[in-house]
Phi, psi and omega in degrees: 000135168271097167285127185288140179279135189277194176251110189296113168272156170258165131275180172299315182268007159263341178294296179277006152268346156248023167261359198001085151249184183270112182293011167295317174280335173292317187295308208279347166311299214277303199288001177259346166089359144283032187192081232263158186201176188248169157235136151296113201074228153270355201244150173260165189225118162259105194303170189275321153314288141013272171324287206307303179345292222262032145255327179265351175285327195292330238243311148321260203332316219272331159330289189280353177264351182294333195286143182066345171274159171260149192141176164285157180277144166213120144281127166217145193296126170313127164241000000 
C-alpha cells in the first residue's frame, strides 16, 4: 500500500516566527484569511503552501508598486 505524503503544516507561532512578527499578527493574518489555513479543533494548522503564496503575493505587490520609482529597493508583505 501506498501512502500520499501529507502536506506540511505550521502553526500559527511557526508562522510568526518565520515572517517574524508578533503571533498576534500571524493569528490575525491566518483568522482574516490572508494567510489561508484550516483549523483543527481550536488550533489553527498551515500548509507551508500557504505561507509560501502569501510571501510571493507580498513579494509580486512590492514588484509592482516598485515600477518607475528611483530608491533603494523594500518589498513589503500585505498585512
Amino acid at each position: 500500500m501506498s501512502l500520499t505524503p501529507s502536506p506540511k503544516l505550521y502553526t500559527v507561532q511557526e508562522i510568526a516566527d518565520a515572517l517574524r512578527v508578533h503571533s498576534r499578527t500571524a493569528y490575525r493574518l491566518v483568522k482574516e484569511g490572508k494567510i489561508k489555513g484550516i483549523k483543527v479543533g481550536s488550533q489553527w494548522r498551515i500548509p507551508e503552501s500557504s505561507l509560501l503564496e502569501y510571501i510571493d503575493s507580498g513579494w509580486k505587490e512590492g514588484l509592482e508598486k516598485k515600477k518607475g520609482k528611483d530608491g533603494p529597493e523594500q518589498l513589503k508583505l500585505p498585512l
